[in-house]
N, CA, C and O of each residue as an XYZ file, in Angstrom:
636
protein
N       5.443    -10.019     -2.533
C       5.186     -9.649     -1.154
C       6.494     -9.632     -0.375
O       6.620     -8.709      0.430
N       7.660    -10.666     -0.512
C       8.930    -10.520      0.094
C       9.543     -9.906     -0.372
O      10.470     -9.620      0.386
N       9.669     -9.202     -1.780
C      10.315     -8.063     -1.943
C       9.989     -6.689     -1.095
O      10.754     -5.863     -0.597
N       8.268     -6.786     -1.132
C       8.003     -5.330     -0.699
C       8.077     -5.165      0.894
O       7.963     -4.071      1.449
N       8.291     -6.442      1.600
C       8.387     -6.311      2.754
C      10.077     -6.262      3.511
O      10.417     -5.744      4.575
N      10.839     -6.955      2.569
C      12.153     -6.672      2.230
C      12.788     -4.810      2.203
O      13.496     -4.267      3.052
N      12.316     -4.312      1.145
C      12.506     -2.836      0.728
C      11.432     -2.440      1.822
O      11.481     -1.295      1.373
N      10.562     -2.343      2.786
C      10.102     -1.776      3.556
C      10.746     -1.721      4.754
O      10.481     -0.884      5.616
N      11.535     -2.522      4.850
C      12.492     -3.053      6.764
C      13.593     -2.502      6.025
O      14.694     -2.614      6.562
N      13.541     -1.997      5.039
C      15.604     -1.881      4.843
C      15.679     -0.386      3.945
O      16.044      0.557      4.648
N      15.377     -0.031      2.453
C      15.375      1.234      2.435
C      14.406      1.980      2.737
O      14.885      3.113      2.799
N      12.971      2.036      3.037
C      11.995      2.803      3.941
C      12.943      3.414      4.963
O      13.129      4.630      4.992
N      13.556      2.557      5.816
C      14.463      3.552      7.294
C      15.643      4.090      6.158
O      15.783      5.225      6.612
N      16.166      4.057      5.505
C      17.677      4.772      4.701
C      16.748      5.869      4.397
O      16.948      6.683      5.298
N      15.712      6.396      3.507
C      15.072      7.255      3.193
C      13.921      7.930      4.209
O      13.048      8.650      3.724
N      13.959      7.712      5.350
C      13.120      8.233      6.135
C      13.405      9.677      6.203
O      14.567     10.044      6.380
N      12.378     10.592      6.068
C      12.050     11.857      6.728
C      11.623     12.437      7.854
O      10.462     12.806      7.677
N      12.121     12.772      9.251
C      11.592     13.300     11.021
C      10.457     11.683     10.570
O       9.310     11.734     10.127
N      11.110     10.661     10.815
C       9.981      9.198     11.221
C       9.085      9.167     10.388
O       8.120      8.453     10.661
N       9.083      9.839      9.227
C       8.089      9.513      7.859
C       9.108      8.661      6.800
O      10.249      8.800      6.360
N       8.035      7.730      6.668
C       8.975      6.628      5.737
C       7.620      6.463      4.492
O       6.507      6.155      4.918
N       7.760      6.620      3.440
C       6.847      5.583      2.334
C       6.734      4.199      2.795
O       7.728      3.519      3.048
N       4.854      3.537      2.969
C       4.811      2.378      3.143
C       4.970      1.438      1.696
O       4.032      1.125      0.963
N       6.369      1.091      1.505
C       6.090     -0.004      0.111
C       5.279     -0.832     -0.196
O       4.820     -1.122     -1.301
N       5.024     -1.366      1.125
C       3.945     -2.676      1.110
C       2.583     -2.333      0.679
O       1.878     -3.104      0.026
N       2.174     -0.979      1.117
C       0.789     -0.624      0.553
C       1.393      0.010     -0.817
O       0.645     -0.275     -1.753
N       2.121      0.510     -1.082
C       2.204      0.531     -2.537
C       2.004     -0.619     -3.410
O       1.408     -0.330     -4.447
N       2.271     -1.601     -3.308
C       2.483     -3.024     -3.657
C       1.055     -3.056     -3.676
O       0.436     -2.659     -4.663
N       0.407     -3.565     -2.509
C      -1.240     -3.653     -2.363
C      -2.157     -2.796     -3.204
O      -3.068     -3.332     -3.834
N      -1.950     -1.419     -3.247
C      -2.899     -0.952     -3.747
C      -2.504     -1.401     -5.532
O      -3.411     -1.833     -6.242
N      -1.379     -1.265     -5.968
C      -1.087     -1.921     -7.206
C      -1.869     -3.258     -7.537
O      -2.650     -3.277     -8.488
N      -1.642     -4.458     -6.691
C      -1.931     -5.802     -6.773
C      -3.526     -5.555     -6.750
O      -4.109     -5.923     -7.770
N      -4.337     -4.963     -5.694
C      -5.293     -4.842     -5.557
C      -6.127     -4.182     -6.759
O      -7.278     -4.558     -6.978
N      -5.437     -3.074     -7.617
C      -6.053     -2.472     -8.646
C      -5.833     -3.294    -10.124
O      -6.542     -3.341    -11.129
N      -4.725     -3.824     -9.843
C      -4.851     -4.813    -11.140
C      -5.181     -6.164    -11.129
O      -5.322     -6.632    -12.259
N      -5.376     -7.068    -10.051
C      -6.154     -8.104     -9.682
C      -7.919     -9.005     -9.244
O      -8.491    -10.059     -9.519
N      -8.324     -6.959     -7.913
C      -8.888     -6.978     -7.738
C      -9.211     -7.053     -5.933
O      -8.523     -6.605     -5.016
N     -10.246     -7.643     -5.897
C     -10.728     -7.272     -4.416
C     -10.147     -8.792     -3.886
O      -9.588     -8.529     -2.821
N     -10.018    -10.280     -4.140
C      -9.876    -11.159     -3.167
C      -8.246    -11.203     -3.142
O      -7.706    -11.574     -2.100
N      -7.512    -10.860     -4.181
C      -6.191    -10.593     -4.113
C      -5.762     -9.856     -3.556
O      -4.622    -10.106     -3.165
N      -6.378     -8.472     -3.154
C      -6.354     -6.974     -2.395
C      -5.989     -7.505     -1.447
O      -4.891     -7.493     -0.891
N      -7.212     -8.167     -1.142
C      -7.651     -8.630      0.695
C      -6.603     -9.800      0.732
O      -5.882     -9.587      1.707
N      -6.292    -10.711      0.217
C      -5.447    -11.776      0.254
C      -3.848    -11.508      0.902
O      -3.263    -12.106      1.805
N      -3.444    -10.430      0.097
C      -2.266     -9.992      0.083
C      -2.074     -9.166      0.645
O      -0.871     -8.929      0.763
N      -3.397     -7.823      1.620
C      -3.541     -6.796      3.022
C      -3.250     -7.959      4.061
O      -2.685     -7.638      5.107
N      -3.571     -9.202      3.864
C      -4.260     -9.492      5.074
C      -2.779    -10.551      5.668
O      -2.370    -10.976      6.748
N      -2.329    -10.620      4.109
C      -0.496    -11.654      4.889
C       1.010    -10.573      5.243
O       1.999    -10.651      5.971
N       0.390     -9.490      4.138
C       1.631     -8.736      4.483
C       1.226     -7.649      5.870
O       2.035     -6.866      6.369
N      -0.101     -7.816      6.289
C      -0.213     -6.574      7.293
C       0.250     -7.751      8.421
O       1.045     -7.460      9.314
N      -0.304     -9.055      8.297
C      -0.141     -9.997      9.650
C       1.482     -9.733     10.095
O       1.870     -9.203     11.136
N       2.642    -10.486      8.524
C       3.762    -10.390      8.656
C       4.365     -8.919      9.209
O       5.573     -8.810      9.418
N       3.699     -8.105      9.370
C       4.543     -6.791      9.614
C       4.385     -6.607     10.794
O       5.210     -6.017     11.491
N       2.372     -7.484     11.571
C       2.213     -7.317     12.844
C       3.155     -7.970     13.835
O       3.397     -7.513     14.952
N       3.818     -9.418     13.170
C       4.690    -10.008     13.942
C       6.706     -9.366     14.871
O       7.601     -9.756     15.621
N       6.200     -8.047     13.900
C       7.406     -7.210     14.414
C       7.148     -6.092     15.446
O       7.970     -5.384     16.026
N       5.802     -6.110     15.532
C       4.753     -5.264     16.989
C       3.872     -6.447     17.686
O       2.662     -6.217     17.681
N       4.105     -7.153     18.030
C       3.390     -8.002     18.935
C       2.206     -7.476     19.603
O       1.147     -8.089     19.741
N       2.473     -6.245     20.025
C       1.363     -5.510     21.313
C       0.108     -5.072     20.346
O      -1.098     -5.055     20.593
N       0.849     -4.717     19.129
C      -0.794     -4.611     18.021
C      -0.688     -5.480     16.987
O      -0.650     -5.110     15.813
N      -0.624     -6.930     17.440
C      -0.877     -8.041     16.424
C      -2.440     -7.978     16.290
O      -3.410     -7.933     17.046
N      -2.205     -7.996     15.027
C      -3.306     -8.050     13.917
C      -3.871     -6.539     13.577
O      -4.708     -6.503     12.675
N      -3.536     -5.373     14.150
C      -3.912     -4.367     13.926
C      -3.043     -3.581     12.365
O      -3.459     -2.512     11.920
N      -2.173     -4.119     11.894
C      -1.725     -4.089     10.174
C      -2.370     -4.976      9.349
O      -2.403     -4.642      8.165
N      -2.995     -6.219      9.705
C      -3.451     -7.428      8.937
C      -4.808     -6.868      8.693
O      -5.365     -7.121      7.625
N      -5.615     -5.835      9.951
C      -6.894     -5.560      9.455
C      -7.080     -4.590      8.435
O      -7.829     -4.700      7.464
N      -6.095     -3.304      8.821
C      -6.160     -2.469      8.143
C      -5.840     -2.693      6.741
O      -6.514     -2.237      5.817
N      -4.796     -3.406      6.606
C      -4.729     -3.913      4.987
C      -5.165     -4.582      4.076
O      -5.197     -4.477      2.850
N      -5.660     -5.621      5.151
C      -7.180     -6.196      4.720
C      -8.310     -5.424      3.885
O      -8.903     -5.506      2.810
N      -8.267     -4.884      4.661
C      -9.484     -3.415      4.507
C      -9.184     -2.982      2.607
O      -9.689     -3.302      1.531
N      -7.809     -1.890      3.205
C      -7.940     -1.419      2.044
C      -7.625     -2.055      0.635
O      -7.718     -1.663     -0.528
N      -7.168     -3.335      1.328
C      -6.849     -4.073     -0.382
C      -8.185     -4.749     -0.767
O      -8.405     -5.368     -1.808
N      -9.176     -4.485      0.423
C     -11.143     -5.196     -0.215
C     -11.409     -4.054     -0.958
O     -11.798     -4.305     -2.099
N     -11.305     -2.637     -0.611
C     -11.927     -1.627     -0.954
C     -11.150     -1.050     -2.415
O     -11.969     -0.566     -3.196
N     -10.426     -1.037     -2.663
C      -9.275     -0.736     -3.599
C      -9.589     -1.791     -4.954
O      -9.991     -1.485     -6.077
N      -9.283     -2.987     -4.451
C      -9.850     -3.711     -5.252
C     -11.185     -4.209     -5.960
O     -11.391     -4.793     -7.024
N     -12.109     -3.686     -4.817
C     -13.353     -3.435     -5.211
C     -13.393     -2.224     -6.425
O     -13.538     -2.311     -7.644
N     -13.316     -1.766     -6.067
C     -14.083     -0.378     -6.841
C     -12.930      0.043     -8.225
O     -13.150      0.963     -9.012
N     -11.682     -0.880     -8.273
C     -11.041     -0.171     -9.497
C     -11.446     -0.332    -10.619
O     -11.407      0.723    -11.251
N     -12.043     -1.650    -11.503
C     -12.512     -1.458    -12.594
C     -11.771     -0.900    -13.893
O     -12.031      0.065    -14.612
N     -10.801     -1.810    -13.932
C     -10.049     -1.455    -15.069
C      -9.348      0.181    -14.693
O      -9.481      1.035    -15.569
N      -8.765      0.488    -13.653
C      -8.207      1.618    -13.545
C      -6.615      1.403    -13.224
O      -5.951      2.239    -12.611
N      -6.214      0.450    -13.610
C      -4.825     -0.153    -13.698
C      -4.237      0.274    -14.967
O      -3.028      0.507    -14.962
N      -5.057      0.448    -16.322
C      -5.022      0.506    -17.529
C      -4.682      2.657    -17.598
O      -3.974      3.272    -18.395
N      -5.313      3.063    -16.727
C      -5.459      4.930    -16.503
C      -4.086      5.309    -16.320
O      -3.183      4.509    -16.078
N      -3.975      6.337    -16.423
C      -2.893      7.514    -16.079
C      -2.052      7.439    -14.944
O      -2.909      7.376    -14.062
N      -1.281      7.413    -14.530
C      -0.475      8.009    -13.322
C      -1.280      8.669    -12.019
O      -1.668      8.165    -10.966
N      -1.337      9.665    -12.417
C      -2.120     10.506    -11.791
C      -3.255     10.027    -11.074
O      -3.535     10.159     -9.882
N      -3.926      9.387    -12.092
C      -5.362      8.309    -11.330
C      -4.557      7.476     -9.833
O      -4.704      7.570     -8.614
N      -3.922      6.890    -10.501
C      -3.198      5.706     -9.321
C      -2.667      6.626     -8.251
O      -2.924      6.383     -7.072
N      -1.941      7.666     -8.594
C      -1.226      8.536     -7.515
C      -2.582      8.867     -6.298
O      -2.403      8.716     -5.089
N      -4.028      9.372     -6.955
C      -5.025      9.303     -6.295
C      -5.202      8.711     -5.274
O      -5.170      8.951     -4.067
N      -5.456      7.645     -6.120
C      -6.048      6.308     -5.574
C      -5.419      5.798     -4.149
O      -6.015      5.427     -3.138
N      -3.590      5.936     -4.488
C      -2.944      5.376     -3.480
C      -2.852      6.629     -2.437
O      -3.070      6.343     -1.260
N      -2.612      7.708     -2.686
C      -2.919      8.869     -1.550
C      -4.102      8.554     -0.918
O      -4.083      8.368      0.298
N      -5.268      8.450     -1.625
C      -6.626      8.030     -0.645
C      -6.550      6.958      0.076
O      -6.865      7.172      1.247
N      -6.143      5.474     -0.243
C      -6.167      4.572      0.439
C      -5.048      4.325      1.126
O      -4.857      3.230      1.655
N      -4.090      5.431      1.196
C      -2.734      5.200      2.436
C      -3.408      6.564      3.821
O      -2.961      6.607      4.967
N      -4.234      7.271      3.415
C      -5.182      8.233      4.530
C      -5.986      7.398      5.046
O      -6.189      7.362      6.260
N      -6.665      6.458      4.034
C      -7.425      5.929      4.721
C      -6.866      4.831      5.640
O      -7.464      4.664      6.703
N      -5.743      4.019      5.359
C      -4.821      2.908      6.182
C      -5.033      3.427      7.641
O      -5.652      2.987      8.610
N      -4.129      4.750      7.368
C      -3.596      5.572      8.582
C      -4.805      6.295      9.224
O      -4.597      6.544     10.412
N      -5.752      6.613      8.862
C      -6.744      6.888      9.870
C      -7.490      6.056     10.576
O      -7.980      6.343     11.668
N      -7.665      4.598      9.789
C      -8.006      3.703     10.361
C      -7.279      2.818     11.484
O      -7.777      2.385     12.523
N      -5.742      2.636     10.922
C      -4.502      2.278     11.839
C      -4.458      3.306     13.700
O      -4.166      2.838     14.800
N      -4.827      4.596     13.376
C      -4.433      5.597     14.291
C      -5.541      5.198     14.919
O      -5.209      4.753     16.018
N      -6.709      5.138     14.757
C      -8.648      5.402     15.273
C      -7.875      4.088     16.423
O      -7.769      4.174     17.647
N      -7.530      3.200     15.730
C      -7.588      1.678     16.533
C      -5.912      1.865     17.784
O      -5.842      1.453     18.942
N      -5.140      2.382     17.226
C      -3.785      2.418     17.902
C      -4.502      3.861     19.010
O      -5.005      3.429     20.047
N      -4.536      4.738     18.916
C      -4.834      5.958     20.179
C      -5.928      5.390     20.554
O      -6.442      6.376     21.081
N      -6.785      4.454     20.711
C      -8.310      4.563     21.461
C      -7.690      4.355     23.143
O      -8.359      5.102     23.857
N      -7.340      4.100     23.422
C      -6.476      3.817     24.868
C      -5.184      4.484     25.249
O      -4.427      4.074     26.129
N      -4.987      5.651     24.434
C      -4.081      6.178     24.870
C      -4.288      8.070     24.976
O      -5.158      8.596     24.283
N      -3.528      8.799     25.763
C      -3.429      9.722     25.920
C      -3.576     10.551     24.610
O      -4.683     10.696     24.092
N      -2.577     11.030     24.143
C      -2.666     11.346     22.622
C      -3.487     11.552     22.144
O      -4.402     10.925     22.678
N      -3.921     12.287     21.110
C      -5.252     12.549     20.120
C      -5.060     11.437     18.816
O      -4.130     10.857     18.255
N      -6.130     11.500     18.741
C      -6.154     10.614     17.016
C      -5.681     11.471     16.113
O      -4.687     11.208     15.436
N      -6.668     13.112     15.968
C      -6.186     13.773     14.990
C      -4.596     14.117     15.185
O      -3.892     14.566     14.281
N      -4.118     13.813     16.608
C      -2.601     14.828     16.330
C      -1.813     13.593     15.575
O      -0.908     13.927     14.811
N      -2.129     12.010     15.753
C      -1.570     10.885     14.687
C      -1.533     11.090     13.713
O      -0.463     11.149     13.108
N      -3.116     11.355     12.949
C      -2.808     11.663     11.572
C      -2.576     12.617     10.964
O      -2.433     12.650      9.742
N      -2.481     13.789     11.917
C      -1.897     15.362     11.216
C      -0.143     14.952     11.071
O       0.351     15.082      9.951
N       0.572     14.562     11.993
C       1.922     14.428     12.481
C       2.433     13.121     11.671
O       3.631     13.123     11.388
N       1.644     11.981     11.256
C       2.044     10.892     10.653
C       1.554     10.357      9.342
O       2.099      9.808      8.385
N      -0.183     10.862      9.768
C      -0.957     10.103      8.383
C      -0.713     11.026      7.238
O      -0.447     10.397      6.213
N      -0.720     12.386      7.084
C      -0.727     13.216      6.094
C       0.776     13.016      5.812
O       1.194     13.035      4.654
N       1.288     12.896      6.478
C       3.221     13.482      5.632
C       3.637     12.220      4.836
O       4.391     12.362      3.873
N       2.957     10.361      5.366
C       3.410      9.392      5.290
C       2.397      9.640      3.950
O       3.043      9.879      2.930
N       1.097      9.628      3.793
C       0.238      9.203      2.237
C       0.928     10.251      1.056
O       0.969      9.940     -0.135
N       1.546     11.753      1.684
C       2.105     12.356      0.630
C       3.438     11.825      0.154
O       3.824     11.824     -1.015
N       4.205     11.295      1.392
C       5.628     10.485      0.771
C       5.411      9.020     -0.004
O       6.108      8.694     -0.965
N       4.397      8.219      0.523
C       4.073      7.142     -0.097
C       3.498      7.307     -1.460
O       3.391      6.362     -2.241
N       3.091      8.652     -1.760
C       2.200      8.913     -3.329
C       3.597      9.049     -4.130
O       3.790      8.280     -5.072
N       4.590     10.018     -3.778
C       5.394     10.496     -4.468
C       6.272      8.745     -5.108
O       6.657      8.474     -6.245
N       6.316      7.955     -3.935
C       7.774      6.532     -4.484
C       6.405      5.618     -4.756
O       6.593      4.406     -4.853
N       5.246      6.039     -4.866
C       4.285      5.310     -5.169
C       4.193      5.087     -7.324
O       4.032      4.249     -8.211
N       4.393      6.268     -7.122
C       4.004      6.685     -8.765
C       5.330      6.706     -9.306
O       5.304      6.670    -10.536
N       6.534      6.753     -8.791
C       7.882      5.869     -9.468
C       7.458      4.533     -9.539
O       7.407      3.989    -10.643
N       7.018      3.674     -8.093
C       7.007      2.331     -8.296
C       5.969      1.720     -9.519
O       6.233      0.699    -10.154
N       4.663      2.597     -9.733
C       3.612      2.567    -10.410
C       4.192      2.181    -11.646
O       3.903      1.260    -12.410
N       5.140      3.135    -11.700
C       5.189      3.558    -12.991
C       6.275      2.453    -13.597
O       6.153      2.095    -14.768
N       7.558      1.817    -12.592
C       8.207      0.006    -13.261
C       7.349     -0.789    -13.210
O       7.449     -1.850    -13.826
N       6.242     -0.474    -12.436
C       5.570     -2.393    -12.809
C       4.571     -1.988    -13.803
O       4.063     -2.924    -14.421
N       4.129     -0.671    -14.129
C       3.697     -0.804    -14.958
C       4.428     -1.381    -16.467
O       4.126     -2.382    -17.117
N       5.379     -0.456    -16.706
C       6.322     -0.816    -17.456
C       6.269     -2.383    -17.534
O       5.752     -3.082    -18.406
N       7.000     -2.784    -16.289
C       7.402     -4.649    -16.576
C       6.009     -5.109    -16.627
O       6.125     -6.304    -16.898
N       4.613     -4.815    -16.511
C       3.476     -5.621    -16.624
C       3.340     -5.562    -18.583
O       2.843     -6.408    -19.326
N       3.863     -4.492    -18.864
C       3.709     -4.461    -20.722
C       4.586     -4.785    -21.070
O       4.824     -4.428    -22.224
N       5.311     -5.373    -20.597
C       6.531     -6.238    -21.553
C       6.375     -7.427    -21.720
O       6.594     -8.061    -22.752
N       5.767     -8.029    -20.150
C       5.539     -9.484    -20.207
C       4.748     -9.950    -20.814
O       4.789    -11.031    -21.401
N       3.336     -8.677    -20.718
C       2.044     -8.922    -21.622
C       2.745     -9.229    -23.314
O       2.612    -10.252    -23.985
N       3.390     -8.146    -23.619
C       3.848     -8.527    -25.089
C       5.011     -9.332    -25.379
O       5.454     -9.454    -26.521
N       5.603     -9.983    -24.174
C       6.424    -11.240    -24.557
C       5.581    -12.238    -24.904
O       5.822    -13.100    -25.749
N       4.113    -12.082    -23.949
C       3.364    -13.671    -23.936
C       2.500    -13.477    -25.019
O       2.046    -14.480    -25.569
N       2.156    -12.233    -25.469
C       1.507    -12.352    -26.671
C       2.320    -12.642    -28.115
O       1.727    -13.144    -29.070
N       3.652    -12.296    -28.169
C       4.387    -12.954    -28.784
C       4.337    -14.651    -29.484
O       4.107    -15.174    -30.574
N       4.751    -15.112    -27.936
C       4.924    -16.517    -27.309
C       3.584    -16.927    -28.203
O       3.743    -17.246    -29.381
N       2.401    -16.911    -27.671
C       1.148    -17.400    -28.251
C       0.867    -17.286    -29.451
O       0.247    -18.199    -29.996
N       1.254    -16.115    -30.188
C       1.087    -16.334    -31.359
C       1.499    -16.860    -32.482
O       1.087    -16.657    -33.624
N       2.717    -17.861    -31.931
C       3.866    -18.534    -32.929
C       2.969    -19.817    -32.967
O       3.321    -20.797    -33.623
């Protein structure tokens, strides 16, 4: 979680696109969440959205819910889909970074001028397509380092 919140405050802004940045932290989540599950999802939405709210004060707790959210729902429903393709996960995390951001926007514009849809046309769509793309690089080292360790420790155990 301090790595991904680390690489989210520091290269997220070096790689930003017109104020579109990949969220690492929900990359992280939807990962943790698909290979853990739903109370880890929610465990780990609900400290890294708080910690991120503490750098917006005016919408504290409005990252802690939303991540909440999608690391219950993510983790709910994967079912061994940690074990699938690329492509699956690239899904998965495009759907549940639309869904972050539509839910994030619904709650951030209800009191303001602005449209909801012009949030997520202008922010939610460009941010879940940049977050899919460093999503399925990141996917794709921890997948890697999750089968190495698996076959170091199966190693280990079997001596």
């Amino acid at each position: 979680m301090v790595a991904a919140l680390l690489i989210q405050s520091t290269l997220a802004e070096l790689i930003s696109v017109q104020q579109i940045k990949p969220d690492f932290v929900l990359i992280v989540l939807v990962f943790m969440s698909l290979s853990d599950g739903h109370i880890m999802g929610t465990t780990f939405g609900f400290l890294s959205g708080w910690i991120q709210d503490v750098y917006a004060p005016q919408y504290l707790g409005l990252n802690a819910l939303c991540k909440s959210i999608v690391g219950f729902f993510v983790g709910y429903g994967s079912g061994g889909v940690i074990e699938s393709n690329l492509v699956v996960q690239g899904i998965i995390l495009f759907v549940a970074t639309l869904f972050h951001d539509a839910l994030y926007f619904l709650i951030y514009s209800w009191n303001t001028a602005d449209g909801y849809g012009w949030y997520l046309l202008r922010y939610g769509l460009p941010t879940a397509l940049y977050t899919t793309i460093a999503g399925v690089l990141v996917f794709s080292l921890l997948s890697l380092r999750r089968r190495r360790t698996l076959r170091y420790a199966d190693r280990f155990v079997s001596r």
